[in-house]
C-alpha positions in Angstrom: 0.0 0.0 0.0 1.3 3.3 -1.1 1.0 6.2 1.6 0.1 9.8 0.2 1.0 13.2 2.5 -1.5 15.4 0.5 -0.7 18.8 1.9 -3.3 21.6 1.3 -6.1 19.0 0.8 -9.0 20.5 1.9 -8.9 23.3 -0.3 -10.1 23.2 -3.8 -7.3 21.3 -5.9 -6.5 19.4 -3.1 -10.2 18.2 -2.0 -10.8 17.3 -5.5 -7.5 15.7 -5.8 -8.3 13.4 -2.6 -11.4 12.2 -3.9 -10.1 11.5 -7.3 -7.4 9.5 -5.9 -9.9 7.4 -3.2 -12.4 6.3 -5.9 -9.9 5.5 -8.4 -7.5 3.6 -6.0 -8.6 0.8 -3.3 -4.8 0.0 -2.3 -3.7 3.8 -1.1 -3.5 5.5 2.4 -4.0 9.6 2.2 -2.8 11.5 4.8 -4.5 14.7 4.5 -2.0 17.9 6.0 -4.0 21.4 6.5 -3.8 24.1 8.3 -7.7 25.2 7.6 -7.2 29.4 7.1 -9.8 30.6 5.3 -9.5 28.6 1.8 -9.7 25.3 3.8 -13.0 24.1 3.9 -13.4 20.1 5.8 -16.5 20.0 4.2 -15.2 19.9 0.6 -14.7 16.2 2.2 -17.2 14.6 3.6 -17.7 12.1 1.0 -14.6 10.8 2.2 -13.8 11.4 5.6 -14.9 8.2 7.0 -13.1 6.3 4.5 -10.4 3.9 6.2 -8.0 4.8 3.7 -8.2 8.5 4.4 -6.9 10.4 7.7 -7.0 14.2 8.4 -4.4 16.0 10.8 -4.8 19.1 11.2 -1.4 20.9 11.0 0.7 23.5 9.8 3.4 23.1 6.7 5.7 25.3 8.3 5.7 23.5 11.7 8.9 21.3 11.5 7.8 19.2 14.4 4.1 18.4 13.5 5.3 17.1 9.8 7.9 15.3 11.2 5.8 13.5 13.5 3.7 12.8 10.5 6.9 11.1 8.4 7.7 9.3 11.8 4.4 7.5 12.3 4.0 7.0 8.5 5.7 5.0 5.7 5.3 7.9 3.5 5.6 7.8 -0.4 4.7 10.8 -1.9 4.1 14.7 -1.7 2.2 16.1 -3.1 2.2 19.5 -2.3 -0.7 22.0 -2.5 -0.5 23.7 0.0 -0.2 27.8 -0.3 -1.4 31.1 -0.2 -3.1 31.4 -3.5 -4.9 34.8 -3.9 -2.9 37.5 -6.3 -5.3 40.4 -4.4 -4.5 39.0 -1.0 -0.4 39.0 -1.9 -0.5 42.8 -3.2 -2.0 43.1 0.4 0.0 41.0 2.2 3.2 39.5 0.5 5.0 38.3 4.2 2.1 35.3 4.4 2.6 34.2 1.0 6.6 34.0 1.1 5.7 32.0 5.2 3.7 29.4 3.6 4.6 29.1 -0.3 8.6 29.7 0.2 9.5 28.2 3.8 6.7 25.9 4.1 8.0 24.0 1.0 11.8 24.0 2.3 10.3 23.0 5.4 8.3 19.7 3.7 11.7 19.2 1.5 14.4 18.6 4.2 11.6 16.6 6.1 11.4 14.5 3.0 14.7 14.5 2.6 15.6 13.3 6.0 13.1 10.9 6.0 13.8 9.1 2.6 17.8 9.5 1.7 19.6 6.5 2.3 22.9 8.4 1.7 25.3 9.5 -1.2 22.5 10.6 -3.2 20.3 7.8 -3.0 16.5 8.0 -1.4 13.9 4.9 -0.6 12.6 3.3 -3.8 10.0 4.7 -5.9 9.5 8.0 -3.1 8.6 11.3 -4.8 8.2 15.2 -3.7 5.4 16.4 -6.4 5.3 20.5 -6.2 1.9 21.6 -7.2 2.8 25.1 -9.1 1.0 27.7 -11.5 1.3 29.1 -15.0 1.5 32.4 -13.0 5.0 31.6 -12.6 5.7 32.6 -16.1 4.3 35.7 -15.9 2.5 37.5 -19.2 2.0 36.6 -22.7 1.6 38.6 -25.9 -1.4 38.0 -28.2 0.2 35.2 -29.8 2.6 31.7 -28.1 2.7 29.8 -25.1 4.3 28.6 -22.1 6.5 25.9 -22.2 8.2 23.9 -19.9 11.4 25.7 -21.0 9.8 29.0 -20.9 12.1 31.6 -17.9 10.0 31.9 -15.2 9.3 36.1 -14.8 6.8 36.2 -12.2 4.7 39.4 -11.4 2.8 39.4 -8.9 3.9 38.4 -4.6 1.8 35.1 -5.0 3.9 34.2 -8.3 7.1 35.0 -6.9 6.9 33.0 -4.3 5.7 30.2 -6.3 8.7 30.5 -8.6 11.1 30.7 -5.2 9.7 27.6 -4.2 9.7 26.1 -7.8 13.5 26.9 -8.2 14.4 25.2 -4.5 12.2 21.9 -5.9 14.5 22.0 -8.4 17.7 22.8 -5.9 16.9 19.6 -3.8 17.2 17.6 -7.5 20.2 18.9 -8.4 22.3 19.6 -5.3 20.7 16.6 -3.7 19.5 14.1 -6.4 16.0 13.8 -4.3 13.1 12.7 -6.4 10.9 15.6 -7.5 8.6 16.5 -10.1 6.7 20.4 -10.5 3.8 20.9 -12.2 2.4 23.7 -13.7 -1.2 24.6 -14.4 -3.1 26.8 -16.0 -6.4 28.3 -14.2 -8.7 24.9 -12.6 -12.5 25.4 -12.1 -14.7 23.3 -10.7 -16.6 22.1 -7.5 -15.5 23.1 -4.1 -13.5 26.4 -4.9 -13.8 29.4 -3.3 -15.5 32.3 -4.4 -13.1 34.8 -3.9 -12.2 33.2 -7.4 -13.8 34.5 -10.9 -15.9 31.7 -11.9 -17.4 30.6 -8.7 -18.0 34.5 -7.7 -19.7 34.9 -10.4 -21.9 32.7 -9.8 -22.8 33.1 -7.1 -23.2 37.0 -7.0 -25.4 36.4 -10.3 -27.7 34.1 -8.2 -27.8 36.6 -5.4 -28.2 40.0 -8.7 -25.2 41.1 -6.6 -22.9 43.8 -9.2 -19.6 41.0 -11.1 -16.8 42.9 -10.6 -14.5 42.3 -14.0 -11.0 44.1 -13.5 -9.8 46.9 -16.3 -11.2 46.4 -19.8 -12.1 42.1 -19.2 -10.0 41.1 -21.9 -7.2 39.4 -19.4 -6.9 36.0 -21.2 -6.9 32.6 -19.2 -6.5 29.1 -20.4 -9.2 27.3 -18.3 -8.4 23.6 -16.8 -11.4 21.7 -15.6 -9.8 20.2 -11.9 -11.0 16.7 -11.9 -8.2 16.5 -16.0 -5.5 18.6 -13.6 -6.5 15.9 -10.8 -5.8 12.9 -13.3 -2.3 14.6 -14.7 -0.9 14.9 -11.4 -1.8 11.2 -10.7 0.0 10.4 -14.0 2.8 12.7 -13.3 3.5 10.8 -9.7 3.7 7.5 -11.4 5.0 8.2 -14.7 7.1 11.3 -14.8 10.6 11.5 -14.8 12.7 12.8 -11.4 13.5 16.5 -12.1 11.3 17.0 -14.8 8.5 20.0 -15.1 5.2 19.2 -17.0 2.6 22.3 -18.0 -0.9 20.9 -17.5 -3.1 23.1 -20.0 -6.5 23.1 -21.2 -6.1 24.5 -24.4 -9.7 26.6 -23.5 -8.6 30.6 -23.5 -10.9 32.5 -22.6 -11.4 36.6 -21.8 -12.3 36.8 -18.5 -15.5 39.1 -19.8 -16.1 36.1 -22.2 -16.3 33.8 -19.0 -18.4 36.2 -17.4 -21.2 36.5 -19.8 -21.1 32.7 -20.3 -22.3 32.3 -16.8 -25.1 35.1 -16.4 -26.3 33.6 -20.0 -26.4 30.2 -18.2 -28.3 31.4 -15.3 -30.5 33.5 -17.9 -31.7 30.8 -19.8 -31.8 27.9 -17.2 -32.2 29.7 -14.1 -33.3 32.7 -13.3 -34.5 34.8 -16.7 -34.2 38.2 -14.7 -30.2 38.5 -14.8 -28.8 40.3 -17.5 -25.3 41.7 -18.6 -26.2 44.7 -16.7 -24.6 43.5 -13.3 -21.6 43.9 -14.8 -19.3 46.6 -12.9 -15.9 47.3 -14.5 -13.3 48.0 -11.7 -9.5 49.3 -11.2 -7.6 46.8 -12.6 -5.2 44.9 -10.2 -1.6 46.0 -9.9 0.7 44.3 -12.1 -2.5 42.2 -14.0 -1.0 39.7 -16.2 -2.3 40.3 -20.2 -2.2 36.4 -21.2 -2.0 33.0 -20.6 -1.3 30.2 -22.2 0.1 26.5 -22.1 1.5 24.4 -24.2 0.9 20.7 -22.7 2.6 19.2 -25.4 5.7 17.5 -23.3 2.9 16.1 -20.9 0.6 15.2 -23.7 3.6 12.9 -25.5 5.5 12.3 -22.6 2.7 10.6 -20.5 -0.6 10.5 -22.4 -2.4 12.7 -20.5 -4.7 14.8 -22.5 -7.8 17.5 -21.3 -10.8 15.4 -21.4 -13.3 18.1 -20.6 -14.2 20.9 -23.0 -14.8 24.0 -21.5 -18.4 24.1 -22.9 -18.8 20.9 -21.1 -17.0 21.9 -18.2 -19.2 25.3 -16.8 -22.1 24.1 -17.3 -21.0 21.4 -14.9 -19.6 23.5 -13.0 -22.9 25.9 -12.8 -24.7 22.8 -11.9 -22.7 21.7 -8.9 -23.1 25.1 -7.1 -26.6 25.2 -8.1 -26.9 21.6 -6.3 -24.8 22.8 -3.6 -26.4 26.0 -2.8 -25.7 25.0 1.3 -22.2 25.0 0.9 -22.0 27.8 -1.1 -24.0 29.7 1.5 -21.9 28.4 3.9 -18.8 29.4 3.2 -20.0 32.9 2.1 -21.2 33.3 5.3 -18.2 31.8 7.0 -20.2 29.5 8.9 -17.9 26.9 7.4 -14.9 27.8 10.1 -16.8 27.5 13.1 -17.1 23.5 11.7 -13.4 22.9 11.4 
């Protein structure tokens, strides 16, 4: 049996991750590592929170002693890393948090690792692997035309996507100073159930439910190449077991959109299965966020011929999924808006 230390797992990629890994696999153990701020949410888990194969500890990254406790009561395998300040506004605000958790917390879960698995002169336990769940936001900003690749410099922009590069470049360190088994991946923008609606698509959503004004930043024509989470889910899996030590590997939907574009998809949605009373005039153009990346864009090529994996969900397909989930799961939805969600954890 193959033990998983899934950090960051009750948030959105993380949650979805877990429960893709538990119905696809009978033969794994999850240990699930969060420290439950704001963007952690148990609840994204109660499908599988009684399952014997799953186990929840409630901890912090950056505590050395809690994760090595974890590592010393547990055979562990893999990490797979999720765990981080994610929120570009909230890092313009508050940068120290996001270099804390994204930058230290990963050293901290490396030389754990590291101690845990190295069996000297460069060698580590058989078949163990540190997986560093990264962004496309690493790269920074596109021009109309190209895209990302694996080879691309990283140029980050913004607080949040510096510190993700930081702790990109010390994955990599570990490899080559150390020879400790590591993969990154990169990812373009995931939607999907369980996120939290301080993010575009699940925002707006919600605030065209509620006729609340959607905010859209600048002029709305910031491009995004949308992933549905549940294909990024099944490309980490692949990556885990089929990648090769050191490498990088963009995960990309191929689905760019303007965020205005995604906007106006939603309240049409709504419109014409919904609620018939929303229109395009709840739309409120705002001050565009410092340092607003133009374009994104991945080329999943290496990933796609490398490993197989491929996007399985169009975007078309993939909203109105999406739409559908929150409709179903209008509880959760109020309860995290309401933060009634915290005073569960």
């Amino acid at each position: 049996m193959k033990t998983y230390l899934v950090t960051g797992g009750a948030g959105f990629i993380g949650s979805n991750f877990i429960i893709y890994m538990l119905k696809k696999y009978s033969d794994i153990k999850i240990i699930n590592v969060d420290s439950l701020t704001y963007a952690g949410n148990l609840e994204n888990l109660k499908e599988v929170e009684n399952n014997k194969s799953y186990e929840f500890v409630h901890a912090n990254i950056c505590d050395r002693d809690a994760i090595t406790e974890i590592f010393s009561k547990n055979n562990i395998d893999y990490v797979v890393n999720f765990a981080a300040e994610s929120h570009v506004d909230r890092s313009i605000q508050c940068p120290e948090i996001f270099v804390e958790t994204n930058v230290k917390g990963t050293v901290n879960l490396l030389d754990v690792a590291k101690k845990f698995w190295s069996l000297g002169n460069d060698k580590y336990k058989n078949g163990c692997k540190f997986l560093q769940v990264s962004t496309d936001e690493v790269y920074g900003s596109l021009g109309q035309t190209g895209y990302f690749m694996e080879t691309t410099p990283v140029n980050p922009h913004s607080p949040y996507s510096a510190s993700k590069a930081s702790a990109d470049m010390l994955v990599l360190a570990y490899f080559d100073t150390f020879k400790m088994p590591v993969n990154i991946t990169r990812c373009s923008n995931n939607y999907g159930p369980y996120q939290f609606p301080e993010k575009l698509i699940p925002l707006i959503i919600n605030n065209t439910l509620e006729h609340k004004s959607l905010p859209v930043y600048g002029d709305g024509l910031n491009v995004r190449d949308w992933l549905f989470v549940e294909d990024h889910c099944k490309a980490i899996d692949m990556v885990i077991n089929s990648g090769k030590l050191g490498e990088v590997y963009n995960v990309g939907g191929h689905n760019e959109r303007t965020n205005i574009k995604i906007v106006k998809t939603i309240i049409n949605y709504i419109k014409e299965n919904v609620d018939n009373t929303v229109s395009e005039n709840l739309i409120k153009y705002v001050e565009d966020r410092k340092g607003h990346d133009r374009r994104y864009g991945i080329d999943p090529e290496k990933i796609k011929k490398d490993l197989g994996w491929y996007p399985e969900t169009t975007f078309e397909v993939g909203i109105k999924k999406t739409i559908q989930w929150y409709l179903d799961n209008k509880t959760w939805m109020k309860n995290v808006t309401s933060g009634q969600y915290q005073t569960k954890a």
